[in-house]
C-alpha positions as semicolon CSV with decimal commas, in nm:
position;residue;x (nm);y (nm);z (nm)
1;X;1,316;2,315;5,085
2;X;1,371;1,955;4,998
3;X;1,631;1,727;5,131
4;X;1,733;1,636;4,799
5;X;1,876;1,797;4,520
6;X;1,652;1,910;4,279
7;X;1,645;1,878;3,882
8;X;1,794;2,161;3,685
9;X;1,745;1,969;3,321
10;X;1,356;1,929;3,320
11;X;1,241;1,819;2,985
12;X;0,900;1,860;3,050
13;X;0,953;2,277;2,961
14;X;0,935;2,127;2,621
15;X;0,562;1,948;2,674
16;X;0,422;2,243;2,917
17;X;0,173;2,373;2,675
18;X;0,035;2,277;2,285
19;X;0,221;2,516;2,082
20;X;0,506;2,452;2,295
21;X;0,457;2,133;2,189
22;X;0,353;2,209;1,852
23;X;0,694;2,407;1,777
24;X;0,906;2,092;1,874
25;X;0,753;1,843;1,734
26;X;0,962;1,623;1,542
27;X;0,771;1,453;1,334
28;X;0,452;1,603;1,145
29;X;0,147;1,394;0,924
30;X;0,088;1,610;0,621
31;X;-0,177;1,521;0,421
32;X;0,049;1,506;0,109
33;X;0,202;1,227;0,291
34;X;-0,111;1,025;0,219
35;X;-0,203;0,770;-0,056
36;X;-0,557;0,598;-0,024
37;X;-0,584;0,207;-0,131
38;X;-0,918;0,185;-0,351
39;X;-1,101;-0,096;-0,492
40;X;-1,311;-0,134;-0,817
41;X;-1,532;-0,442;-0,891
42;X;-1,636;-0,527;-1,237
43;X;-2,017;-0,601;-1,280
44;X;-2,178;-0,452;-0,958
45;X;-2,464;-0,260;-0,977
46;X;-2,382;-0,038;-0,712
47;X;-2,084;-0,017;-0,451
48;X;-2,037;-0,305;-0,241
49;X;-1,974;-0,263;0,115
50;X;-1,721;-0,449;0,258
51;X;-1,802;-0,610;0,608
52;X;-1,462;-0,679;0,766
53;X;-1,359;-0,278;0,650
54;X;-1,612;-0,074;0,804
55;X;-1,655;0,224;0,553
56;X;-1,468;0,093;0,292
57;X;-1,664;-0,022;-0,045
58;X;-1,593;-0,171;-0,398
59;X;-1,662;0,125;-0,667
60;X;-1,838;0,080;-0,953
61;X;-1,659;0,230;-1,228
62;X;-1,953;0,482;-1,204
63;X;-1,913;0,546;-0,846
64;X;-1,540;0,568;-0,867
65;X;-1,502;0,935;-1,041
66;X;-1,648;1,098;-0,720
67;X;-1,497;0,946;-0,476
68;X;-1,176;1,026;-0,681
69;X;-1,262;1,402;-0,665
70;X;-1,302;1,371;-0,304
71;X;-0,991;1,230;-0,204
72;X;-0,820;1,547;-0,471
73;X;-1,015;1,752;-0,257
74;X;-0,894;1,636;0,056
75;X;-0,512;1,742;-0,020
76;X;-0,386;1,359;-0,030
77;X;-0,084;1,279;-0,221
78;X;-0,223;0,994;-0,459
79;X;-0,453;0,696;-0,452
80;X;-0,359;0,291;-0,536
81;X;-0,572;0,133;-0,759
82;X;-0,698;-0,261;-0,755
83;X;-0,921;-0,435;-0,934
84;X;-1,193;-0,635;-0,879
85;X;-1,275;-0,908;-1,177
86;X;-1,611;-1,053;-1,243
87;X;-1,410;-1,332;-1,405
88;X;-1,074;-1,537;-1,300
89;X;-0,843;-1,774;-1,430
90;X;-0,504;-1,985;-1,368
91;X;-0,304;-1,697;-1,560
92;X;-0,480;-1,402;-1,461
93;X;-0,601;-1,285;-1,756
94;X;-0,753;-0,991;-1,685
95;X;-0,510;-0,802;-1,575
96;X;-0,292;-0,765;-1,890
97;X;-0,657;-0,732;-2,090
98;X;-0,680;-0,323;-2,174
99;X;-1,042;-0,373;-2,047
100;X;-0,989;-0,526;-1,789
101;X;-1,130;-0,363;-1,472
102;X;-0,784;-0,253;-1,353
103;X;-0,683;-0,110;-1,653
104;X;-1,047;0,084;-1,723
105;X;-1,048;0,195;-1,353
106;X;-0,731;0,327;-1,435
107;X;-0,803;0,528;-1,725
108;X;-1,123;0,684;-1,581
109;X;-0,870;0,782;-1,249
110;X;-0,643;0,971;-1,468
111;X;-0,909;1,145;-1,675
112;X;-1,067;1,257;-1,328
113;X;-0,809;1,346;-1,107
114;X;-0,487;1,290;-1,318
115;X;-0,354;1,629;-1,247
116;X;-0,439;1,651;-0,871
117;X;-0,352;1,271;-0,789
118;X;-0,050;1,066;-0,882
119;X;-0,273;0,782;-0,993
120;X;-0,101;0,434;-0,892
121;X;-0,180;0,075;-0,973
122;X;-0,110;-0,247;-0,836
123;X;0,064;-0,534;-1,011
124;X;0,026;-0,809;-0,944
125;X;-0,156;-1,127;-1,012
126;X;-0,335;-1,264;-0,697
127;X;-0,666;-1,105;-0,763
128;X;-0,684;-1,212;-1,117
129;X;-0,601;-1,575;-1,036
130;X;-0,823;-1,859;-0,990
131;X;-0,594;-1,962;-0,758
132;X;-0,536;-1,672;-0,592
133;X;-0,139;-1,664;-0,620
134;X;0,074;-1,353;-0,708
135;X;0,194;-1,549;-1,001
136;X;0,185;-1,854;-1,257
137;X;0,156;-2,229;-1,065
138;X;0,358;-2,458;-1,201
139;X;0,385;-2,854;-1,067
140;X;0,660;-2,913;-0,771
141;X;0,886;-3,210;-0,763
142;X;0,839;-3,183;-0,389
143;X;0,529;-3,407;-0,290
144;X;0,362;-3,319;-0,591
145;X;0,313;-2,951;-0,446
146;X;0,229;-2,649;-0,628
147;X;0,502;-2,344;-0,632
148;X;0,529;-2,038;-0,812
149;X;0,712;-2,048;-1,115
150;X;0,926;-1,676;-1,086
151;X;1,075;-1,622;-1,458
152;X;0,703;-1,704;-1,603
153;X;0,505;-1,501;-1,402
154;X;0,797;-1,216;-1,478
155;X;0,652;-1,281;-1,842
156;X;0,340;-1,172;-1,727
157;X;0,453;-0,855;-1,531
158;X;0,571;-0,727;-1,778
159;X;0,250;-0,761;-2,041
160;X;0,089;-0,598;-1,701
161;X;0,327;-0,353;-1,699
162;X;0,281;-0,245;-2,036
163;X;-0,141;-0,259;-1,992
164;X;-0,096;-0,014;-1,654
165;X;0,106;0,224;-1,846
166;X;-0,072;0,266;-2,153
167;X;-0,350;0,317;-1,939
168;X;-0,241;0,618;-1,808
169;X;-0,095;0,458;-1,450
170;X;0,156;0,681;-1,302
171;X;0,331;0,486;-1,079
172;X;0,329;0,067;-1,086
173;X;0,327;-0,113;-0,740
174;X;0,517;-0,425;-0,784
175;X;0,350;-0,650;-0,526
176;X;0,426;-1,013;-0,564
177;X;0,744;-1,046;-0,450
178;X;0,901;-1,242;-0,778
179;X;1,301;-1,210;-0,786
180;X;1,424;-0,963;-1,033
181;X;1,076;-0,807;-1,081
182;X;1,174;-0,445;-1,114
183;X;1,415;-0,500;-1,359
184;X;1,202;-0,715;-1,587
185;X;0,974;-0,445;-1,545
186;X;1,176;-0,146;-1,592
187;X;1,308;-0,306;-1,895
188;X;1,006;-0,343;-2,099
189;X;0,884;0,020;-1,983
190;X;1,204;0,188;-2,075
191;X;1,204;-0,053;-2,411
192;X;0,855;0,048;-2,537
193;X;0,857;0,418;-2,447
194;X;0,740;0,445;-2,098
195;X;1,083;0,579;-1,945
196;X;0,890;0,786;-1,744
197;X;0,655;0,562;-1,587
198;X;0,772;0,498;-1,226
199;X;0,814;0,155;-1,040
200;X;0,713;0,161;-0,645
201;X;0,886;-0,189;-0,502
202;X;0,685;-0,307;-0,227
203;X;1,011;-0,408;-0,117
204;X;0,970;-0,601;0,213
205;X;0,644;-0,767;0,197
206;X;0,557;-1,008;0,507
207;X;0,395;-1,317;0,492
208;X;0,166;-1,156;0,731
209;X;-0,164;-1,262;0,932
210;X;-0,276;-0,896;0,863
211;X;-0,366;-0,882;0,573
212;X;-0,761;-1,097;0,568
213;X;-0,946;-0,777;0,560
214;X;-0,828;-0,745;0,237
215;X;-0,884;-1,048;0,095
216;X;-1,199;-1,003;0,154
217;X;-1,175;-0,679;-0,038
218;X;-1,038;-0,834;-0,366
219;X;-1,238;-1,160;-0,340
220;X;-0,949;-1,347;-0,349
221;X;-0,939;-1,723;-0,415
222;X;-0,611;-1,788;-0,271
223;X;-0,557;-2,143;-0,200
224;X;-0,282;-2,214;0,052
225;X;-0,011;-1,957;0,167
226;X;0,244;-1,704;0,012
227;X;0,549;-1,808;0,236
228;X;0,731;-1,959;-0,025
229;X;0,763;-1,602;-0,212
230;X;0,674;-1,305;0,070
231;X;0,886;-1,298;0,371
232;X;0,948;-1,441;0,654
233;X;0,807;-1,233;0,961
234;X;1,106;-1,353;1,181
235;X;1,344;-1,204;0,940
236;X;1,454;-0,852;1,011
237;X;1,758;-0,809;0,786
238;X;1,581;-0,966;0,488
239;X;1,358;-0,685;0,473
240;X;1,665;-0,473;0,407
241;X;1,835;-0,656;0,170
242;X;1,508;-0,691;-0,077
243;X;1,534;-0,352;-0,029
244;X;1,821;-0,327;-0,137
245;X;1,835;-0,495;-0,430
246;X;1,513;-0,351;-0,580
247;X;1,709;-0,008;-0,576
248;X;1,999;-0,185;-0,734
249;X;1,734;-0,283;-1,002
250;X;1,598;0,084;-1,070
251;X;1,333;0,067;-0,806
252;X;1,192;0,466;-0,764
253;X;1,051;0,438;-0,424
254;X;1,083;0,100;-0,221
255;X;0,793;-0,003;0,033
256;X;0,776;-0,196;0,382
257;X;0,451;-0,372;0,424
258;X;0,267;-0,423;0,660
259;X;0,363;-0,110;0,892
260;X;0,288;-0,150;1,218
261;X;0,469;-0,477;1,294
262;X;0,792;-0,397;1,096
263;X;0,865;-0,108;1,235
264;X;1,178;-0,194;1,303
265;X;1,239;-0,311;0,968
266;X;1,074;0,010;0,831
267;X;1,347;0,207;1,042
268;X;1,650;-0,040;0,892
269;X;1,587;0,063;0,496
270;X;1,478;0,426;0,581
271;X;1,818;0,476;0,716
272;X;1,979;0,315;0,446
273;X;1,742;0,432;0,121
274;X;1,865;0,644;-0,134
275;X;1,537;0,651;-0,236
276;X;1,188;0,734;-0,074
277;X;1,067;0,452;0,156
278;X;0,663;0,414;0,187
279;X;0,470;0,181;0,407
280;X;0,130;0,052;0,361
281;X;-0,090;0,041;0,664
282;X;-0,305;-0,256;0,574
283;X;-0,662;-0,391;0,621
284;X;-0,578;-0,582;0,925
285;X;-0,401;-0,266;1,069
286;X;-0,706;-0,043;0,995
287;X;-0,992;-0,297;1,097
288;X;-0,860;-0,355;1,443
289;X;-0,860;-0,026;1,503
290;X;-1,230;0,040;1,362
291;X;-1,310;-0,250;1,609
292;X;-1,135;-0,157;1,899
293;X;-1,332;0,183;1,858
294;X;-1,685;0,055;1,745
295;X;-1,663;-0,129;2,094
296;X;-1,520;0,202;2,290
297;X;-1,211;0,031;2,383
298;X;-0,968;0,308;2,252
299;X;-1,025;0,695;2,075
300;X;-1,059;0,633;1,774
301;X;-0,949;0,949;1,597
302;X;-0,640;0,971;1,823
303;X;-0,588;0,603;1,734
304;X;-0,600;0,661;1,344
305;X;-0,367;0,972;1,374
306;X;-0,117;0,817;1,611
307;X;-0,091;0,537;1,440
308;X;0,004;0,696;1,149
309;X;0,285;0,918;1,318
310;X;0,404;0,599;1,428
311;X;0,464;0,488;1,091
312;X;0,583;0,823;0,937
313;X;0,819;0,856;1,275
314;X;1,015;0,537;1,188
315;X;1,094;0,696;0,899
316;X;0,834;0,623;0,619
317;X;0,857;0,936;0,362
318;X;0,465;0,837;0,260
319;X;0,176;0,623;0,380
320;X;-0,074;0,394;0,208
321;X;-0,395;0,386;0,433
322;X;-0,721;0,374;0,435
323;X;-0,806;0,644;0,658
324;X;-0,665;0,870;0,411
325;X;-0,881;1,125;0,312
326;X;-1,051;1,119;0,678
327;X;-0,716;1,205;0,835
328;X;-0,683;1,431;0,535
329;X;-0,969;1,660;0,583
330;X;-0,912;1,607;0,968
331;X;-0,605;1,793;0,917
332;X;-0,669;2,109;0,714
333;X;-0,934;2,152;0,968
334;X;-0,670;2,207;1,203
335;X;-0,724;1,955;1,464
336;X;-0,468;1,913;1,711
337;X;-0,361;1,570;1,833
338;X;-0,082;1,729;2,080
């Protein structure tokens, strides 16, 4: 016997075997639970890889319908739309143009997979701009810098608003981070007849180093930084109170992004949401991990689908990723991570 008193509460009952394990799990990836991020360029021949997001191309608007019907077929929740322009300017034209590549991407993802997919868009300016802002420049008093003038580039979210809508666009991601956004755009849906069409807040959106993948995705021409309008990464209870106030202004789902460092922040306006709370797992988040793996350094399907618990265990109700339809199909195969 040993000379020492032995456990009677032993926790690891719960962890002795995989349905054991299964049965108590408390927190489960579904693939309903999964919205895939997609890109489509105007004037490409053919879909264009892109390097620094192995497996992840810019559609043609050719391309796009079957890769559509594969991610319908994979069981996944809905798919994010953003465009790609051949042409860009100060404004950001193209994106309130109803043939503009957002807006024709859009209408050929509703006709395709409209009743399988809730069929999102982003909007937002930065990949329309020459300058690669989320909104209209206007000249600083402050050592003749350039700043974001808010109220006029609400002007402009809400002609995009209108352009997403009557496309078809089920859902419109507010991305840039403008004060009073979702109600400028709530009010011109609900004026001209789109009451219906719901407003996703990306919510608490970090001035973060994570997100270069994607500029390369988009092509952006962004000159400078976006601290002056996305958040602060040192600032925790921020993230809550944009939160906040985008479901004070008739937000229908608020987002945290990035994901994996703002958990905590993630946590703070899940608890607190009386709405559904989403987090984006972006480029930076997915390319490290295809690069940790591509060099053997870590598993890379345990890597994708922990990572992704991680994120739906602090409490987001859905997940934008770009491993979506992988994990998808990964999971109605029945593969056990536990």
């Amino acid at each position: 016997m040993p000379e020492f008193e032995v456990p009677i509460i032993r926790p690891r009952r719960l962890r002795g075997t995989p349905a054991l394990r299964r049965l108590v799990s408390e927190t489960r990836v579904n693939a309903a639970d999964l919205i895939l991020p997609m890109f489509v360029r105007e004037g490409s021949g053919d879909p264009v890889p892109i390097s620094s997001m192995p497996g992840v191309v810019q559609h043609t608007l050719e391309s796009f319908p079957a890769a559509l019907e594969d991610a319908a077929a994979s069981g996944i929740g809905g798919v994010m739309l953003f465009g790609v322009p051949e042409h860009k300017d100060a404004r950001g034209s193209g994106a309130v143009d109803p043939n503009g590549i957002l807006n024709l991407a859009t209408e050929v993802a509703v006709k395709t997979v409209g009743d399988a997919l809730v069929v999102q868009t982003d909007l937002c300016l930065d990949e329309f701009t020459d300058h690669g802002h989320c909104g209209v420049l206007a000249p600083s008093t402050r050592s003749g810098a350039v700043v974001i003038d808010n109220d006029a580039t609400l002007e402009v979210y809400r002609e995009m608003a209108l352009a997403q809508a009557n496309a078809g666009s089920a859902m419109l991601g507010l991305s840039g981070m403008m004060d009073g956004q979702v109600s400028a755009v709530r009010d011109v849906l609900d004026t001209n007849g789109f009451s219906d069409t719901a407003v996703l807040a990306y919510s608490a959106k970090y001035a973060s180093a994570f997100y270069g993948p994607f500029r390369d995705a988009v092509q952006s021409s962004l000159q400078g930084n976006r601290r002056s309008y996305q958040l602060d990464p040192a600032n925790r209870r921020e993230g809550l109170r944009e939160a906040e106030l985008d479901i004070e202004e008739g937000a229908d789902v608020v987002m945290v992004k990035p994901a994996m460092s703002y958990l905590d922040v993630l946590a703070d306006v899940a608890a607190a949401s009386p709405v559904p709370v989403w987090a984006y797992q972006v480029s930076g988040e997915y390319s490290m991990i295809e690069a940790a793996a591509a060099n053997g350094w870590i598993d890379r399907d345990r890597a994708i689908y922990e990572s992704v618990l991680g994120i739906r265990r602090a409490g987001a109700d859905a997940v934008l990723t770009y491993f979506a339809v992988e994990l998808a199909n990964r999971i109605s195969r029945g593969i056990d991570e536990r």
